[in-house]
C-alpha positions in Angstrom: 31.8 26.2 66.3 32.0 29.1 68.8 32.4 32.2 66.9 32.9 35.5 68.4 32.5 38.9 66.2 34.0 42.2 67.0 32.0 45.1 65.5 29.0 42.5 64.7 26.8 45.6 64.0 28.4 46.2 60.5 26.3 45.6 57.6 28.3 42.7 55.5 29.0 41.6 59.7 25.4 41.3 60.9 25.1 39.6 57.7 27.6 36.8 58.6 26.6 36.5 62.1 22.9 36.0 61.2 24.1 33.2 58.2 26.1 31.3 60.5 23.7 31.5 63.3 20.7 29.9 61.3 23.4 27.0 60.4 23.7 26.2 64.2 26.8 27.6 65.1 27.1 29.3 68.3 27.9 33.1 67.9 28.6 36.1 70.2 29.2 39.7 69.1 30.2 43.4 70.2 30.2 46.3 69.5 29.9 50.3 70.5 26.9 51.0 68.5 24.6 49.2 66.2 22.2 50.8 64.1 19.2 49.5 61.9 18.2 47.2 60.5 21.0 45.8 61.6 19.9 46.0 65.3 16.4 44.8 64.6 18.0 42.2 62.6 20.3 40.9 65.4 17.9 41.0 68.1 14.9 39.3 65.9 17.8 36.1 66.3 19.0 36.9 70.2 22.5 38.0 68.9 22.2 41.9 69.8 24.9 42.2 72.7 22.9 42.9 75.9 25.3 46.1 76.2 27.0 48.1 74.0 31.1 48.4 74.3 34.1 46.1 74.3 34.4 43.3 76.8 37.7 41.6 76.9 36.0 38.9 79.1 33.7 37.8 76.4 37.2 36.4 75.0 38.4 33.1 76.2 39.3 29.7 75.8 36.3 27.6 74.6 36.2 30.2 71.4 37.2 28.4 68.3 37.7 32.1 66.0 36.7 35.6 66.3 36.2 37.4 63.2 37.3 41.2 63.3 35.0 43.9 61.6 37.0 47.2 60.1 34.6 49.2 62.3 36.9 48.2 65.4 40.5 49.6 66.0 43.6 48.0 66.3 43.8 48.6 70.2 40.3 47.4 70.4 40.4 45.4 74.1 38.7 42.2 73.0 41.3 41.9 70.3 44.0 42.5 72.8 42.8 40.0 74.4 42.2 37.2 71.4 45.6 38.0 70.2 47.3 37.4 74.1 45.3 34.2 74.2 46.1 32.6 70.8 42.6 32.2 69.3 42.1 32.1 65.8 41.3 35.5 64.7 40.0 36.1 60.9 39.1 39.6 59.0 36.0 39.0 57.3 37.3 38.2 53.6 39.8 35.4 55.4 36.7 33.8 57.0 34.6 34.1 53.4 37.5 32.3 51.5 38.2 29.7 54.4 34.5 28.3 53.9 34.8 28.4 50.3 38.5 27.4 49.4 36.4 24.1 47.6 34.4 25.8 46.3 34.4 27.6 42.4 35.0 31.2 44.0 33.3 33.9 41.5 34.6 37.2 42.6 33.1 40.5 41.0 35.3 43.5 41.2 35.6 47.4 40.4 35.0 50.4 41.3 31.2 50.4 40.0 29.0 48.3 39.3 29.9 45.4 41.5 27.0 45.4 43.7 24.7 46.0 41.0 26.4 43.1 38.6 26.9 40.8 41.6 22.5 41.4 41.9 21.7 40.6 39.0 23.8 37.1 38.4 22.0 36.3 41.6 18.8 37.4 40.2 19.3 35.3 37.3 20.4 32.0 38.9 17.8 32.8 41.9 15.0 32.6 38.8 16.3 29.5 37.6 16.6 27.6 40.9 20.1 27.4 40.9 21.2 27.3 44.0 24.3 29.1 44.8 26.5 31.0 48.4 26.8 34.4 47.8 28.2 37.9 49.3 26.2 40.8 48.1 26.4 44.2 49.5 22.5 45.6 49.3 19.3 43.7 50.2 17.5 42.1 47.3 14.2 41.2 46.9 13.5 37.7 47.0 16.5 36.9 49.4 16.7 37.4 53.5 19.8 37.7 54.2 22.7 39.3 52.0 24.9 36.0 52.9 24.7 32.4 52.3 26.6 29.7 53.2 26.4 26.1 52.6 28.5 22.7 52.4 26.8 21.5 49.6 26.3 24.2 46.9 29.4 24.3 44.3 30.1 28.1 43.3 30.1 31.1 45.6 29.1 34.6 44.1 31.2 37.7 46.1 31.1 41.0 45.7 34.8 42.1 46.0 35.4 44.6 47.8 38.9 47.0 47.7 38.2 48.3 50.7 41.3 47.3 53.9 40.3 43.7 55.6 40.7 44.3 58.8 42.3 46.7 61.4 45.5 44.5 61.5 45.4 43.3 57.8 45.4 46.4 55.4 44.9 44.1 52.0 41.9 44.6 50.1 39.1 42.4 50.8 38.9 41.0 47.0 42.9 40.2 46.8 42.1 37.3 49.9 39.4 35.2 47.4 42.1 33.7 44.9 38.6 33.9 42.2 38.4 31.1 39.9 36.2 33.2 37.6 37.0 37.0 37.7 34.5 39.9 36.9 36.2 43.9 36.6 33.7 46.1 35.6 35.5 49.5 35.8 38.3 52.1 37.7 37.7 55.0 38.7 40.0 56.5 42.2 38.3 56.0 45.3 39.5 55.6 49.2 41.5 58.1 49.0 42.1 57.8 53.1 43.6 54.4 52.0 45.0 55.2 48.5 46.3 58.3 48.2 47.3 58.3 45.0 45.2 57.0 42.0 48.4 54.7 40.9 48.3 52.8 44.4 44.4 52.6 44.1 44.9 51.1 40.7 48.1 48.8 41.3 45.1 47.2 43.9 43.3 45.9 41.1 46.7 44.9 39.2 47.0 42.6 42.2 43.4 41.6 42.0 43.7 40.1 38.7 47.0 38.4 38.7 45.2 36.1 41.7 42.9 34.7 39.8 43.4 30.8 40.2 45.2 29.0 37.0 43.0 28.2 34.6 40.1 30.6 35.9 38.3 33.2 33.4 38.8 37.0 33.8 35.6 39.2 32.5 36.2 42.4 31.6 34.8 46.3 30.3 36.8 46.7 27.6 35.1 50.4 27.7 37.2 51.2 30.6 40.5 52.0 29.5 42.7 51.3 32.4 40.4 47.8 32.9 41.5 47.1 29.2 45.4 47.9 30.2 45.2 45.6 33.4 43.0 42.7 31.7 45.6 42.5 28.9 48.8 42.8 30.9 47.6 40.1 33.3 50.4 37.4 33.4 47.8 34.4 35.3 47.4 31.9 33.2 43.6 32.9 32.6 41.2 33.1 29.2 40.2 36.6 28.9 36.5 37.5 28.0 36.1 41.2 27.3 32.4 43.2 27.1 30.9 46.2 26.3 27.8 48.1 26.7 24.9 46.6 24.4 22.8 48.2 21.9 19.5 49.1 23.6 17.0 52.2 23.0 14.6 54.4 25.2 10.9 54.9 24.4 8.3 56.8 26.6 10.2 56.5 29.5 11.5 52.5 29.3 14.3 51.1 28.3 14.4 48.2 25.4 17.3 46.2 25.3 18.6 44.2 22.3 18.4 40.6 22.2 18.9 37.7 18.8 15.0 37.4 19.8 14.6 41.5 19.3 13.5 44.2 21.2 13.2 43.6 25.2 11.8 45.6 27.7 13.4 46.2 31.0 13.2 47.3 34.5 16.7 49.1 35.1 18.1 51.5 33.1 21.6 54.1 31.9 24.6 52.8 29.6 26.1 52.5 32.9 23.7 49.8 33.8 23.6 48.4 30.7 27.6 47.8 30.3 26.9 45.9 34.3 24.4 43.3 32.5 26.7 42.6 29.9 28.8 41.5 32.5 26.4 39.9 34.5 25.3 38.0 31.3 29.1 36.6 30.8 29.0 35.3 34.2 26.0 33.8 34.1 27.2 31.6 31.2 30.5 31.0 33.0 28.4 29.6 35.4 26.2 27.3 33.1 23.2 29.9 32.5 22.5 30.2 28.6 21.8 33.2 26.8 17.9 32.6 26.2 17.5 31.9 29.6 19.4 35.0 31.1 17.4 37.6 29.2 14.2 36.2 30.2 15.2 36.4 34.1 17.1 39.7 33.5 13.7 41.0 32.4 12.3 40.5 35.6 15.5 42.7 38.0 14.5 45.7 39.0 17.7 47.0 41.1 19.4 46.3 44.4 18.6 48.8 47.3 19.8 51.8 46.8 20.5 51.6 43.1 18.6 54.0 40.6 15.7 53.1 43.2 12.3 54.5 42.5 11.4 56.1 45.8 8.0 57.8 44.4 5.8 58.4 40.9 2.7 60.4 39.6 2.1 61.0 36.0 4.1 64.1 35.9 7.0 63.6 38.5 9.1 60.8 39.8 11.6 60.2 42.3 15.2 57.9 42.9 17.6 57.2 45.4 20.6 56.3 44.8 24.1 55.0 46.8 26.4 56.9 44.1 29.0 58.9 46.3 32.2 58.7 44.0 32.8 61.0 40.9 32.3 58.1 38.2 28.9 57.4 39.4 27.5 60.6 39.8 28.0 61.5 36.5 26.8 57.6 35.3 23.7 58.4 38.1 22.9 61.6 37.1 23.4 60.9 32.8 21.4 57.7 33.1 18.4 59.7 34.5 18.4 61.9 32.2 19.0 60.3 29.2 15.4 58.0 30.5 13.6 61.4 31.1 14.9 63.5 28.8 11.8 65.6 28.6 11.5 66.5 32.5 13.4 68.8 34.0 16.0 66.6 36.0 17.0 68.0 39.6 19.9 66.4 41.0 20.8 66.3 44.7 24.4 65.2 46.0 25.6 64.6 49.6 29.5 64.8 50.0 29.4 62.1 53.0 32.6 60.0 52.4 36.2 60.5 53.2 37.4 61.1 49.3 34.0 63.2 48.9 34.9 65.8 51.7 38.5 65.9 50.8 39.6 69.3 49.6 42.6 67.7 47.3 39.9 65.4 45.8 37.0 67.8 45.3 37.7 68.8 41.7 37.7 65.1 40.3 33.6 66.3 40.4 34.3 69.0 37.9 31.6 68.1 35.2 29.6 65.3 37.3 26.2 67.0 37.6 26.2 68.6 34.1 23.5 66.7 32.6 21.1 68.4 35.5 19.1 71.2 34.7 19.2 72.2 38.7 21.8 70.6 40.5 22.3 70.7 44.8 25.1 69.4 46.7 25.1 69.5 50.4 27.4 68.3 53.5 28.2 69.1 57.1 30.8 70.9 58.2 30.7 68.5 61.2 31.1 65.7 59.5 34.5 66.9 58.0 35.6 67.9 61.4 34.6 63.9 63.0 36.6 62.5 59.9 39.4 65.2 61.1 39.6 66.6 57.4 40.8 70.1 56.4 37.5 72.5 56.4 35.9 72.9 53.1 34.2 75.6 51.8 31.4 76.5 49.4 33.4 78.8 47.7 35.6 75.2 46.9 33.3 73.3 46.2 31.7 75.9 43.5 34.5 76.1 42.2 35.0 72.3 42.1 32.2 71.7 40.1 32.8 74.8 37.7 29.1 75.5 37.8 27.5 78.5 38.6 24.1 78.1 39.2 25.4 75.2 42.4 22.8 75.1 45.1 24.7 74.4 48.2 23.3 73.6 51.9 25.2 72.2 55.0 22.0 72.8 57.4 19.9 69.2 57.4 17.2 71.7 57.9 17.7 74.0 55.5 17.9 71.1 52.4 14.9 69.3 53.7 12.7 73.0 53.5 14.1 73.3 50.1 13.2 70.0 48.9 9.3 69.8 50.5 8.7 74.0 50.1 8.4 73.6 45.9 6.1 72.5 43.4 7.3 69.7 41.0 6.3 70.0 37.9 7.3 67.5 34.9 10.2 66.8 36.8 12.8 63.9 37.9 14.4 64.0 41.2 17.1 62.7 42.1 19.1 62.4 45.9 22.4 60.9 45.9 24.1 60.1 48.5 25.9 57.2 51.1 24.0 58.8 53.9 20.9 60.6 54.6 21.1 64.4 53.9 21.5 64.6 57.9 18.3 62.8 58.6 16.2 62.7 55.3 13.4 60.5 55.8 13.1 59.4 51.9 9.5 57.8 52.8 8.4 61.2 53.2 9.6 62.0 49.7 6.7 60.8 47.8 4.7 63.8 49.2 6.4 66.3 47.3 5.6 64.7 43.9 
């Protein structure tokens, strides 16, 4: 096939491109700016567009599909020009479930937790040479690329996403998938550029779970309250498989999880993470992994990217990164690391960096989220709320959003970096939050300060 991508620089797009490059399909791609990896990542293959912009004459004839990214607009030229000419054009989720419709189609789904779940099944089956496609959203250890198609292999593992499809299909990603086996691991109001209102947001995953394919198996948190409502008020004709967060303790710093064989150390760590393996341990068996074997593969996960990752250590201090942005996972972030360090004083750093973040009408759903912090810093830029063409912001908001006092703010890049490599650390656990990079953290550099 002849595949053409528009916006091939985005990170579940570059993926796709590079997938079904190395299966020998011919691919072309644009966009107006790529950034790494996904750059290096292209070019390593030949597929980084030798200029960067739209193109309409990249578009004809001998195409057999384009496959639109949401990082292009709906006036974007080469789609103009796809549309005017009749070629197949797929959002990303449409493509997904078009080389999978034969497949068994395991879709995880929520607000949290999905990357981290979706992770750790592949973890699991990855350790037990089961070979599966997949869809993950952060890069794993072991694995090359974050996509995977084949003819042969029978199930598909995707991360469902709620986020729109495409510039001219405003569905969420995960209600395209029709799952045979179903995963929601928790609610909690996000997009708020798309949903503005937390009963739209959730009527998304109403949808969701009334699409699962007759027969299929829906897996749920029966922690979550509004996952409990949906699960039970689901009208497919599905079984239902509720979980919960297992018993498990903390010693010294390490996290021992429960087991029928006792106690079992562990590499991740929080309830928060512990309620996603329960999850991930239900699939798993859904998909023909017992228990026994499970926990002695789980043993071995130590995170996706950007997830409660260690970024530094020394006997007295030690250092995370983490992708939590949302209110829900903040406060699950910031808990979990304390609750593992409970003797160390924990500092918690925050970047407001997403549309719902900088949002002056969504600001006090962080009331509370960095309470378990015994210092706690959140910073943003003014200019990014004035490219995302929000209402200005203010400290004095944001203080007040968090109802705590003692809130360190900073919106100079500058500024936060001198106030994170100008101090001591001493018994403490740090930890930097955020979808971005503080304005041009280098987190490598982190490890210095320890």
């Amino acid at each position: 096939m002849r595949i053409h991508f528009i916006a091939i620089g985005g990170s579940a797009m570059h993926n796709l491109a590079l997938t079904l490059h190395d299966k020998g399909e011919e691919v072309t791609g644009s966009d107006d700016a790529i950034y790494e990896p996904s750059r290096s990542r292209l070019s390593k293959k030949g597929l980084l567009p030798e200029e960067m912009g739209w193109f309409p004459q990249k578009i004809n004839k001998e195409l057999d599909a384009v496959i639109l990214g949401m990082h292009a607009k709906a006036d974007n030229p080469e789609l103009i020009q796809a549309q005017n000419s009749g070629i197949k054009i797929y959002s990303y989720p449409e493509f997904i479930y078009e080389q999978s419709k034969d497949k068994t189609r395991v879709v995880i789904g929520g607000s949290h937790g999905k990357t981290t779940i979706t992770s750790m099944i592949l973890h699991v089956l990855h350790y037990h040479d089961r070979a599966v496609d997949f869809l993950v959203g952060a890069q794993l250890q072991g694995f090359d690329n974050m996509v995977h198609l084949t003819e042969e292999n029978d199930f598909i593992l995707l991360e469902g996403d709620e986020y729109l499809s495409s510039p001219i299909d405003k569905r969420p990603k995960f209600h395209l998938y029709k799952p045979n086996i179903a995963l929601l691991s928790g609610i909690a109001w996000d997009h708020i550029n798309v949903f503005p209102t937390y009963e739209n947001y959730v009527e998304q995953f109403e949808i969701f779970a009334e699409s699962i394919a007759h027969g299929g198996i829906l897996v749920y948190n029966e922690e979550d309250l509004e996952v409990k409502r949906i699960a039970e008020a689901a009208q497919a004709p599905t079984r239902k498989h509720p979980y919960h967060t297992p018993e498990y303790t903390v010693e010294n710093g390490k996290t021992l999880l429960e087991t029928p064989e006792g106690p079992m150390p562990i590499s991740v760590f929080g309830a928060h993470n512990l309620n996603n393996l329960a999850g991930a341990k239900w699939i798993c068996q859904h998909m023909g992994v017992d228990e026994d074997d499970f926990y002695e593969a789980v043993a071995s996960f130590e995170g996706a990217a950007k997830r409660l990752e260690k970024i530094g250590e020394t006997a007295e201090n030690i250092a995370f990164k983490d992708f939590a942005h949302s209110p829900s996972k903040v406060k699950a972030t910031t808990e979990a690391v304390k609750s593992q360090f409970p003797d160390r004083k924990l500092i918690a750093c925050l970047e407001l960096h997403t549309y719902s973040s900088l949002n002056a009408e969504f600001l006090n759903q962080y009331k509370g989220t960095l309470d378990a912090a015994e210092e706690a810093v959140v910073f943003y830029s003014p200019e990014a709320v004035s490219i995302k063409k929000l209402k200005h912001i203010s400290k004095e908001q944001i203080a007040n959003a968090f109802e705590r006092d003692d809130l360190i703010i900073f919106t100079e890049p500058e500024e936060f970096k001198k106030y994170l490599f100008q101090r001591e650390l001493n018994n403490t656990a740090l930890l930097l939050m955020s979808s971005g990079n503080y304005g041009g953290l280098d987190f490598d550099q982190v490890q210095r300060i320890l």
